[in-house]
C-alpha positions in Angstrom: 7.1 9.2 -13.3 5.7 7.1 -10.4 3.3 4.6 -11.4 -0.5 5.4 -10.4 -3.0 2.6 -11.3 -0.8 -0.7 -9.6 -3.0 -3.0 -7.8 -2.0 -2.7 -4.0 -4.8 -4.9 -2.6 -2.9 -7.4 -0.5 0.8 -6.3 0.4 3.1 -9.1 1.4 6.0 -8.8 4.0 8.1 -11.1 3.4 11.7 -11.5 5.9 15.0 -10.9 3.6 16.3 -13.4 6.2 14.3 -16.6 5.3 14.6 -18.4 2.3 11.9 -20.9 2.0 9.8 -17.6 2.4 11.7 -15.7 -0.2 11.2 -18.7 -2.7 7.4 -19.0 -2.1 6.7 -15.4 -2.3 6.3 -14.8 -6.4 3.6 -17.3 -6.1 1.9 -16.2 -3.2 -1.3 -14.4 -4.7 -0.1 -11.2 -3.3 -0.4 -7.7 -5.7 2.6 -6.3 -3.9 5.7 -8.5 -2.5 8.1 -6.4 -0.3 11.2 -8.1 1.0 11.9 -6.7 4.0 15.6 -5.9 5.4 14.3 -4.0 8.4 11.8 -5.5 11.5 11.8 -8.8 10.3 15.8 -9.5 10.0 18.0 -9.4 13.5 21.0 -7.1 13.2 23.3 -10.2 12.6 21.3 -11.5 9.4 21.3 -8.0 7.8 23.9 -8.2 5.5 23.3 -12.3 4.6 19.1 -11.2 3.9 20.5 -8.7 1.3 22.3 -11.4 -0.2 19.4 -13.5 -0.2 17.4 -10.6 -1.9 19.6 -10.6 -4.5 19.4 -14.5 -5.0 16.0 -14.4 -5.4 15.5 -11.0 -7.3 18.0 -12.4 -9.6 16.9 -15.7 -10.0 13.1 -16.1 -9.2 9.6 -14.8 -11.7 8.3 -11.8 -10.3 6.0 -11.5 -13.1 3.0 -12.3 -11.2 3.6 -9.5 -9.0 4.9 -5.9 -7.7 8.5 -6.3 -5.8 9.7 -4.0 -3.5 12.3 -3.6 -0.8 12.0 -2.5 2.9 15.1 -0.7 3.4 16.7 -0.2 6.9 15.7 3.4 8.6 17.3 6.3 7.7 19.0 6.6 11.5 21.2 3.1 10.9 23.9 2.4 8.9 22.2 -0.3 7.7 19.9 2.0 5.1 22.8 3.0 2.6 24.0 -0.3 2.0 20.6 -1.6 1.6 19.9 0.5 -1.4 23.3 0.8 -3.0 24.1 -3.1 -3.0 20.8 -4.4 -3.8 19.6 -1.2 -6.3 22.7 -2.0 -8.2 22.2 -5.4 -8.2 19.0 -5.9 -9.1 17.2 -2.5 -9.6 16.1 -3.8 -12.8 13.9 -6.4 -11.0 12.5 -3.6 -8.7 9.1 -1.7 -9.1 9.4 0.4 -5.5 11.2 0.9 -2.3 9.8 1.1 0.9 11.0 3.6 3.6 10.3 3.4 7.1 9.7 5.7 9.9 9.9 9.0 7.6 10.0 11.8 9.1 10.3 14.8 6.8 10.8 15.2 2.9 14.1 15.6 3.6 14.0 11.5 4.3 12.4 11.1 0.7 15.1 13.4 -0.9 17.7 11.1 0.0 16.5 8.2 -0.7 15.1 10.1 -4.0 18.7 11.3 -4.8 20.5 8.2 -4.3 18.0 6.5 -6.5 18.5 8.7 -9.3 22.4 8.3 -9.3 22.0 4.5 -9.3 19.8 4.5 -11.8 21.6 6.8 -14.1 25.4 5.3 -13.2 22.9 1.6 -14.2 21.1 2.8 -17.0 17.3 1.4 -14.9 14.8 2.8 -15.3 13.0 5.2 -12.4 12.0 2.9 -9.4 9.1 4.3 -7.0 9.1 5.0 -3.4 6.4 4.3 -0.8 6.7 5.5 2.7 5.9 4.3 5.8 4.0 7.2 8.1 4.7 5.2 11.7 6.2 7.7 13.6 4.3 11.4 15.3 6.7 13.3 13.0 5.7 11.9 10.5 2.3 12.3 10.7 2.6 15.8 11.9 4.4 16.3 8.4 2.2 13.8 6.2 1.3 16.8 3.6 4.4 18.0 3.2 5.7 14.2 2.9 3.0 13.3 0.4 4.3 16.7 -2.1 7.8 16.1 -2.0 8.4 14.0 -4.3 5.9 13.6 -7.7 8.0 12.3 -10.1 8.5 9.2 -7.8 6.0 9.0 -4.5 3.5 6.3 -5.3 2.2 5.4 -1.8 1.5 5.9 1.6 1.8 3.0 4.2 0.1 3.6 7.7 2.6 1.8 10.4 0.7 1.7 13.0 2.7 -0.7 15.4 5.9 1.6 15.3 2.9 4.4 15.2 1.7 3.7 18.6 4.9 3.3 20.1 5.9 6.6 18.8 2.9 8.4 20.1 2.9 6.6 23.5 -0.9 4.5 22.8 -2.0 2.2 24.9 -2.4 -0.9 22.5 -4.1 -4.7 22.8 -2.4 -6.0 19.6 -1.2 -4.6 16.0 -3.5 -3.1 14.6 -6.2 -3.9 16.7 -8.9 -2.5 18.9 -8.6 -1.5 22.6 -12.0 -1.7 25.0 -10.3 1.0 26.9 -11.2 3.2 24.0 -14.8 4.0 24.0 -17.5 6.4 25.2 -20.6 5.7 27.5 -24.3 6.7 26.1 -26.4 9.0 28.9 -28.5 6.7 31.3 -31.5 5.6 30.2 -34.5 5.5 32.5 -33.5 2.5 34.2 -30.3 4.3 34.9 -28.5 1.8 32.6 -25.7 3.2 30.1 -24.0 1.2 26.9 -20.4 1.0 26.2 -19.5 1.5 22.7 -15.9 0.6 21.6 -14.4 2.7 19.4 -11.3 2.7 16.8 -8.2 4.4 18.3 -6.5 4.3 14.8 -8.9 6.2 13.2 -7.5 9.8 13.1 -4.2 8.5 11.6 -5.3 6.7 9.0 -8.0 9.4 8.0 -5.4 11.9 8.0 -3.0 10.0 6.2 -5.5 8.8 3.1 -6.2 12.7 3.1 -3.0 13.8 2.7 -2.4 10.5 0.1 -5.6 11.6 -2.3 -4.8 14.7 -1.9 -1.3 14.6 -3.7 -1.9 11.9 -6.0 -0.5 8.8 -3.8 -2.3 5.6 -2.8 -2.7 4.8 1.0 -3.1 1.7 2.3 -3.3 0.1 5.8 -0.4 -1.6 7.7 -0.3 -4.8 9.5 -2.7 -6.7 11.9 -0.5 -8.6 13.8 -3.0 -11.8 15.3 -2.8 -14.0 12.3 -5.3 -16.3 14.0 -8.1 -13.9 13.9 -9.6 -13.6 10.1 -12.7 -11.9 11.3 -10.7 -9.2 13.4 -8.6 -8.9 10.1 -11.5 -8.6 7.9 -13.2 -5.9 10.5 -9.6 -3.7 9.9 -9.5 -4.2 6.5 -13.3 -3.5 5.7 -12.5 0.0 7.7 -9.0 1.1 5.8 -11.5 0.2 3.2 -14.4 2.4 4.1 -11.8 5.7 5.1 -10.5 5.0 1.4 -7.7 2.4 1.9 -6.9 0.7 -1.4 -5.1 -2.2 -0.1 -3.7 -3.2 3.4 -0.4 -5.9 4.6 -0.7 -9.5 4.8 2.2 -10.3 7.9 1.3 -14.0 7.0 0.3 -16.1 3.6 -3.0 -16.8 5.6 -4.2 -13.0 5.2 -3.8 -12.7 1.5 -6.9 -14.0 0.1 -8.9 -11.9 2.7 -7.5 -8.6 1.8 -8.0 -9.6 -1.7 -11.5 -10.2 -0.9 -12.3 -6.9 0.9 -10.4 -4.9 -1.6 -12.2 -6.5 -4.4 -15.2 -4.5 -6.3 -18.3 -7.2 -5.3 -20.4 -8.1 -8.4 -22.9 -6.1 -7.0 -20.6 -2.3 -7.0 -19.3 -3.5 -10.5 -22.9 -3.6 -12.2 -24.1 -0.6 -10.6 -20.7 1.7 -11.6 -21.1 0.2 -15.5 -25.2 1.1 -15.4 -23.7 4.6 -14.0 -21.6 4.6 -17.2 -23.9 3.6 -19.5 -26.2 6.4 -17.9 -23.8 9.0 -18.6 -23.0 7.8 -21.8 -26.8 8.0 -22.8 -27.3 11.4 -21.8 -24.4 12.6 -23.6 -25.4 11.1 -26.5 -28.8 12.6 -26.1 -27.7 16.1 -25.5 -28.5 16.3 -22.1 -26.6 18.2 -19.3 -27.8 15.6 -16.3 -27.6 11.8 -15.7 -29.7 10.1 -13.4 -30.4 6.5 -12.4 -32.7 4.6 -10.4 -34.6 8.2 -9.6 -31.0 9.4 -8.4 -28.8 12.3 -9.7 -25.3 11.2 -10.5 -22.7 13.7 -9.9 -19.3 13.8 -11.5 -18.2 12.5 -8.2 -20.4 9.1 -8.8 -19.1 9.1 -12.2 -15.1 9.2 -11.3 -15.9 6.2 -8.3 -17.7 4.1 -11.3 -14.5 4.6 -13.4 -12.2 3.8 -10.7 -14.3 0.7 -10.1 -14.8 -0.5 -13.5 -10.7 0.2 -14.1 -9.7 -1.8 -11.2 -11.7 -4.7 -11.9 -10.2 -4.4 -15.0 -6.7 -4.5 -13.6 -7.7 -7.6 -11.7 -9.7 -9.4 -14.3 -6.1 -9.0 -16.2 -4.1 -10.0 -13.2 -6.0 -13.2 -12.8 -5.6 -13.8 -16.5 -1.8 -13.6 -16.3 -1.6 -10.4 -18.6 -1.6 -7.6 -16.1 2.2 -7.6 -14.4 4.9 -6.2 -17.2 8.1 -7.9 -16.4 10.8 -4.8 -15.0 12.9 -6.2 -18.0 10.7 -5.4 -20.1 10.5 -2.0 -18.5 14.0 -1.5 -18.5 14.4 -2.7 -22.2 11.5 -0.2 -22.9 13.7 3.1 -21.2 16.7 1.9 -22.6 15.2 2.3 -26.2 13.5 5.4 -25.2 17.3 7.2 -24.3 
């Protein structure tokens, strides 16, 4: 079954076709590490970056983080190869693999299918997928993507370079914000009327964090592509954020830390979700049916956000500590046992 409670704060890209980057990458602070065979590597380098995958799946510690591969689209002839020489490889070192530009379920299937005979024909263990929704098919069939397949589907990725290609948006930058997109206020009595920007992206990525919570699936935000603008990185993360976003891509080293940061429970939201706990625990104890604090009625919906707060800083209190990341080997020596 795919795994639900991995930390996806800061999700690295890292080119299958560099090496110094490949090297660096375990150590990089990132939750999530994806090696990507697809944007980053020119259709001469394909087949040496899968080789250089395999070097460093093979022979550097992932421990310290998630690993996952972008795979070529589904439309090359790239894609196949991608899984079946690298999955066989090193599927054992692999927690996910990332599709792009996925259409339908059918694209999931596939990749799904071929999966399962790998890992049964390799005796590894299940491997998770996460999708990238970057294209207007696919968000026009993001429910149906996000329930196709349970036993593997672990999260949703919101592309939104490809995405405005594919839907024809005027675009600034990668996942930034255009001043062409905005409303004007009424005049006021002087006659003078305010321009207020506004965020282009934000019916996508609503839709798709819907479709994600709805199914089970974690969403997070794709890339912003100026990696000399922290504040304007900040700005996009603090919205996936806000919309319900549980982690967003670092396209550089450099952007990391700052999606760590934003993705982070403050001190602040970790105190108040354990008083909300302790709350609820009180009242139980004392027999009564509602919990409130500071003169405020807490729903069962205040009570699942403390839980998910207090779990994650958990998670990252453990990941800091060097005791959150299972080795895949151990995973796989786990399943093997299990058969």
């Amino acid at each position: 079954m795919a795994v639900k409670n991995r930390l996806h704060r800061s999700e690295l890209a890292v080119p299958g076709s560099n090496k110094r980057m490949l090297e660096k990458a375990p150590q990089s602070g990132a939750d999530v590490v994806f090696l990507d065979l697809e944007d980053a590597v020119a259709p001469d380098d394909k087949e040496q970056a899968r080789r250089n995958i395999i070097e460093a799946l093979t022979n550097y510690d992932w421990s310290r983080c998630s690993v996952s591969i972008r795979i070529n689209g589904l439309d090359t002839h790239y894609a196949y190869r991608d899984l079946v020489d690298i999955v066989e490889a090193c599927g054992h070192r692999l927690d996910t693999v990332l599709i792009p530009k996925v259409g339908t379920a059918a694209d999931v299937q596939f990749v799904a299918t071929l999966l399962s005979q790998i890992e049964q024909a390799k005796g590894f263990p299940p491997i998770n997928i996460h999708v990238l929704i970057e294209t207007a098919l696919g968000m026009a069939n993001v429910e149906e993507i996000a329930r196709c397949c349970p036993e593997r589907m672990e999260a949703m990725v919101f592309g939104v370079a490809d995405y405005a290609a594919s839907v024809r948006a005027r675009t600034t930058q990668i996942g930034g914000a255009n001043p062409d997109y905005g409303v004007l206020t009424d005049p006021d009595p002087n006659g003078r009327r305010d321009f207020h920007w506004g965020d282009q992206w934000h019916f996508g990525l609503s839709r798709m964090v819907a479709a994600c919570r709805a199914y089970g699936l974690r969403p997070i935000d794709g890339p912003f592509g100026d990696i000399n603008d922290p504040e304007g990185y900040l700005c996009a993360a603090r919205r996936a954020a806000a919309l319900g976003c549980e982690g967003k891509w670092a396209i550089h080293p450099s952007q990391i830390p700052l999606a760590n940061q934003v993705f982070t429970p403050t001190e602040q939201e970790l105190a108040r979700a354990q008083r909300i706990l302790a709350a609820m625990e009180e009242a139980a104890q004392a027999g009564k049916g509602a919990v409130s604090l500071d003169g405020r009625l807490i729903d069962a919906a205040s009570i699942r956000m403390a839980e998910n707060i207090v779990n994650q800083s958990r998670q990252i209190a453990a990941r800091t500590e060097g005791r959150e990341a299972v080795p895949r080997s151990t995973q796989v020596h786990e399943f093997v046992k299990s058969q």
